[in-house]
FIRO-205228 format. One record per atom (N, C-alpha, C): residue in one letter; x, y, z. Coordinates in steps of 0.05 Angstrom, whole numbers, plus 5000, padded with zeros to 4 digits. Example, Ala and Ser with C-alpha at 12.3 -4.5 7.8 and 13.67 -1.06 7.14 Angstrom:
// FIRO-205228
res / xx / yy / zz
a / 5264 / 4886 / 5156
a / 5246 / 4910 / 5156
a / 5264 / 4934 / 5156
s / 5257 / 4955 / 5142
s / 5273 / 4979 / 5143
s / 5258 / 5001 / 5157
// end
This chain:
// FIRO-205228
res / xx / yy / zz
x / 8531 / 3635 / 8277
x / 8527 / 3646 / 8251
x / 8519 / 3624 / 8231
x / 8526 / 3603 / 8232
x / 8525 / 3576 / 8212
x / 8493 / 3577 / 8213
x / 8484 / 3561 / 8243
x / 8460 / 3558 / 8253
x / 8439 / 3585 / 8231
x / 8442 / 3610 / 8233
x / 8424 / 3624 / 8230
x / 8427 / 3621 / 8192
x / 8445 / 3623 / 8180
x / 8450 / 3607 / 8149
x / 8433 / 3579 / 8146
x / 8441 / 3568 / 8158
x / 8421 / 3536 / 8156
x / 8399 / 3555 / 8146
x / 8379 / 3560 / 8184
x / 8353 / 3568 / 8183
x / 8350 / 3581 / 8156
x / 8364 / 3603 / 8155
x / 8352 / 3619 / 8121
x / 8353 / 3600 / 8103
x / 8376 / 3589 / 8099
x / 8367 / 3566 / 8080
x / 8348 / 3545 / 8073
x / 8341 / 3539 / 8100
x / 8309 / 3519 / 8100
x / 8292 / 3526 / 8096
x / 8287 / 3567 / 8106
x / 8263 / 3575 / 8100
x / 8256 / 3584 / 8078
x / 8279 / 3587 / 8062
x / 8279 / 3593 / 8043
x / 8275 / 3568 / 8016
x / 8279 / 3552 / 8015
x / 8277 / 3521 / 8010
x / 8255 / 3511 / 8009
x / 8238 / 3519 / 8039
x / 8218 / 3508 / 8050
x / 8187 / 3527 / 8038
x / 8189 / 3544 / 8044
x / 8168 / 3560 / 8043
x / 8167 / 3585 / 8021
x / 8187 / 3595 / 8005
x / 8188 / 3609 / 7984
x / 8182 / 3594 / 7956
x / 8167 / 3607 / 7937
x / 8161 / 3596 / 7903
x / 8187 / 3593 / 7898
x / 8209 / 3583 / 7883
x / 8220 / 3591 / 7864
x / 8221 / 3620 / 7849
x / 8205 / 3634 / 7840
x / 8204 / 3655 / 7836
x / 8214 / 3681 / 7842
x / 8209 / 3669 / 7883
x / 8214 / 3691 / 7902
x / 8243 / 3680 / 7915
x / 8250 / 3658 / 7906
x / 8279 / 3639 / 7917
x / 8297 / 3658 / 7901
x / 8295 / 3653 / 7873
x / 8309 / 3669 / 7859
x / 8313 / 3706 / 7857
x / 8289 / 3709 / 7863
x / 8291 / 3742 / 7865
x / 8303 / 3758 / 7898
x / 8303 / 3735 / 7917
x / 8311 / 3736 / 7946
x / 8347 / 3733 / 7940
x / 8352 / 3719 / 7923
x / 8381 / 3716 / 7920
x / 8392 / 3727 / 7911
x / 8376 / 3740 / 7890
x / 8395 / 3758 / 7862
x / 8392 / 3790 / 7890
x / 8374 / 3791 / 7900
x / 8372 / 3821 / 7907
x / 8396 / 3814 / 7928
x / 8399 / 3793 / 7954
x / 8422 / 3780 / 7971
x / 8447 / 3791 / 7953
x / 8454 / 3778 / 7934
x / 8478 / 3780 / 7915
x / 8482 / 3815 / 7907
x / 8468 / 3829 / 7903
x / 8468 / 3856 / 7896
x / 8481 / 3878 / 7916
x / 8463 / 3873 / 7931
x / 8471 / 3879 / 7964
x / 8490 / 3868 / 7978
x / 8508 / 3852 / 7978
x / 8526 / 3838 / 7977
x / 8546 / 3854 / 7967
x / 8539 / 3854 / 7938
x / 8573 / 3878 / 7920
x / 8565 / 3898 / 7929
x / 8539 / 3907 / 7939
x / 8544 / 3938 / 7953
x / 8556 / 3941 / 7983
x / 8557 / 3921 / 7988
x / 8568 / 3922 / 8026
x / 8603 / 3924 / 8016
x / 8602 / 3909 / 7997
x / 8645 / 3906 / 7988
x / 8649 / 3933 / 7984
x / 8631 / 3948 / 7965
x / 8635 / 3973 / 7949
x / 8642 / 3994 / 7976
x / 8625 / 3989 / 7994
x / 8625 / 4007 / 8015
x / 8648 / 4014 / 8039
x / 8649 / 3980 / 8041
x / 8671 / 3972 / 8060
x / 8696 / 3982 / 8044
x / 8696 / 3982 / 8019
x / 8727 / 3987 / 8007
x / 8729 / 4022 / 8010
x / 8706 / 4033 / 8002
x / 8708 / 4059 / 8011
x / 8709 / 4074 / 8035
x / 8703 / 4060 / 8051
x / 8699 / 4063 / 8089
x / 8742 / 4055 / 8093
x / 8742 / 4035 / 8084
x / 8773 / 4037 / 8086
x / 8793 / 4052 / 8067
x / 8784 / 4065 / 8047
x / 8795 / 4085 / 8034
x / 8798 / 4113 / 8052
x / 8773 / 4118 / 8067
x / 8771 / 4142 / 8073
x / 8783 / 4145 / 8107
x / 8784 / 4116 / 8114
x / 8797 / 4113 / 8137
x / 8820 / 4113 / 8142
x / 8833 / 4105 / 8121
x / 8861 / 4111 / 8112
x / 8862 / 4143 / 8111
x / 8852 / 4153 / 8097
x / 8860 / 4183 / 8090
x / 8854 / 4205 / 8115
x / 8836 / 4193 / 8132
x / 8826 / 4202 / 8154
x / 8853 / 4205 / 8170
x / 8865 / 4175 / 8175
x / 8892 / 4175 / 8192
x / 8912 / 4181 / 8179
x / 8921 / 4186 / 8153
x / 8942 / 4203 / 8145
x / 8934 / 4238 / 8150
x / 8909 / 4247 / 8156
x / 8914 / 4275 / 8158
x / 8921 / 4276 / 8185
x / 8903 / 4262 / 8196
x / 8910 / 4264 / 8232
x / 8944 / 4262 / 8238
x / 8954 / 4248 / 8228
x / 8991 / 4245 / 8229
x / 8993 / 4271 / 8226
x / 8989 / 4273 / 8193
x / 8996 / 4304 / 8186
x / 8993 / 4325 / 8206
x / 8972 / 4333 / 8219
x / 8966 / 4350 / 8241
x / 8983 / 4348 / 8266
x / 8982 / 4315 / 8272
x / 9005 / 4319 / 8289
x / 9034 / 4326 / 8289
x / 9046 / 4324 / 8270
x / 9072 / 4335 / 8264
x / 9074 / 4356 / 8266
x / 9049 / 4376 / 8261
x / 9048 / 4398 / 8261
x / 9053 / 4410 / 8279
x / 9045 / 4406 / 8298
x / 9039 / 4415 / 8337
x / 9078 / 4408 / 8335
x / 9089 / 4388 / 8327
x / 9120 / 4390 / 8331
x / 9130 / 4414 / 8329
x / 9126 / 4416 / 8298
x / 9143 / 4435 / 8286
x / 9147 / 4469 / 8306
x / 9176 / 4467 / 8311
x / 9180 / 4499 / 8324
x / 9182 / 4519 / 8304
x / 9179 / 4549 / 8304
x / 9186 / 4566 / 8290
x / 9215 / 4583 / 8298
x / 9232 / 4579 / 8290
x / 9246 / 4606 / 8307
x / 9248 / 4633 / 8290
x / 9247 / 4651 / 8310
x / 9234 / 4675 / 8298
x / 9273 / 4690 / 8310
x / 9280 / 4701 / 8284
x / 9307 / 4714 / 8289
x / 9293 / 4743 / 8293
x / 9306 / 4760 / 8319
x / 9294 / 4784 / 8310
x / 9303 / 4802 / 8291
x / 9293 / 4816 / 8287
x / 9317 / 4846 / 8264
x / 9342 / 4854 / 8288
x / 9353 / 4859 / 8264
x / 9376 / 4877 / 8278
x / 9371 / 4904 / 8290
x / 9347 / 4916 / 8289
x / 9340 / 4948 / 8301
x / 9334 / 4933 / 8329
x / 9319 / 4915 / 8329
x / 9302 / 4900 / 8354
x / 9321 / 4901 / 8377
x / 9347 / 4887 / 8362
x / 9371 / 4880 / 8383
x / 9379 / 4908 / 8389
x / 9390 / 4912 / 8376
x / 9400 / 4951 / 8382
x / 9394 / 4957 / 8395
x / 9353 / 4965 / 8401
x / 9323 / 4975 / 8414
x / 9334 / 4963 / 8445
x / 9344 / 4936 / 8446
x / 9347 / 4925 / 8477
x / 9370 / 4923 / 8487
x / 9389 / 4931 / 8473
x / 9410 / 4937 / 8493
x / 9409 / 4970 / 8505
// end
């Protein structure tokens, strides 16, 4: 990863105006706070992703017990 930073850096150094050094960086830097912006939201929603999935699974736990009526019982004896 270093290696391929150098290279951009030389070619950038080497073969860009000023002009386009500076407008290559500022747009780098922009895109940059939008990769954070994204990644924080990718882990926001990843989070909330695996708190419903828990939630669901607890669910599948939970038993119901079902009392019957009292006619029901009567009905089967």
């Amino acid at each position: 990863m270093k290696i391929l930073k150098k290279v951009k850096a030389w070619f950038l150094d080497r073969f860009l105006p000023i002009w386009a050094k500076e407008t290559v960086l500022a747009d780098n830097r922009r895109l940059n706070r939008r990769v954070a912006e994204l990644e924080n939201e990718l882990a926001q929603k990843t989070a909330y992703i695996n708190g419903i999935s828990v939630g669901l699974k607890s669910l599948r736990r939970i038993t119901v017990n079902v009392q019957p009526k009292n006619d029901e019982i009567k009905n089967a004896e």
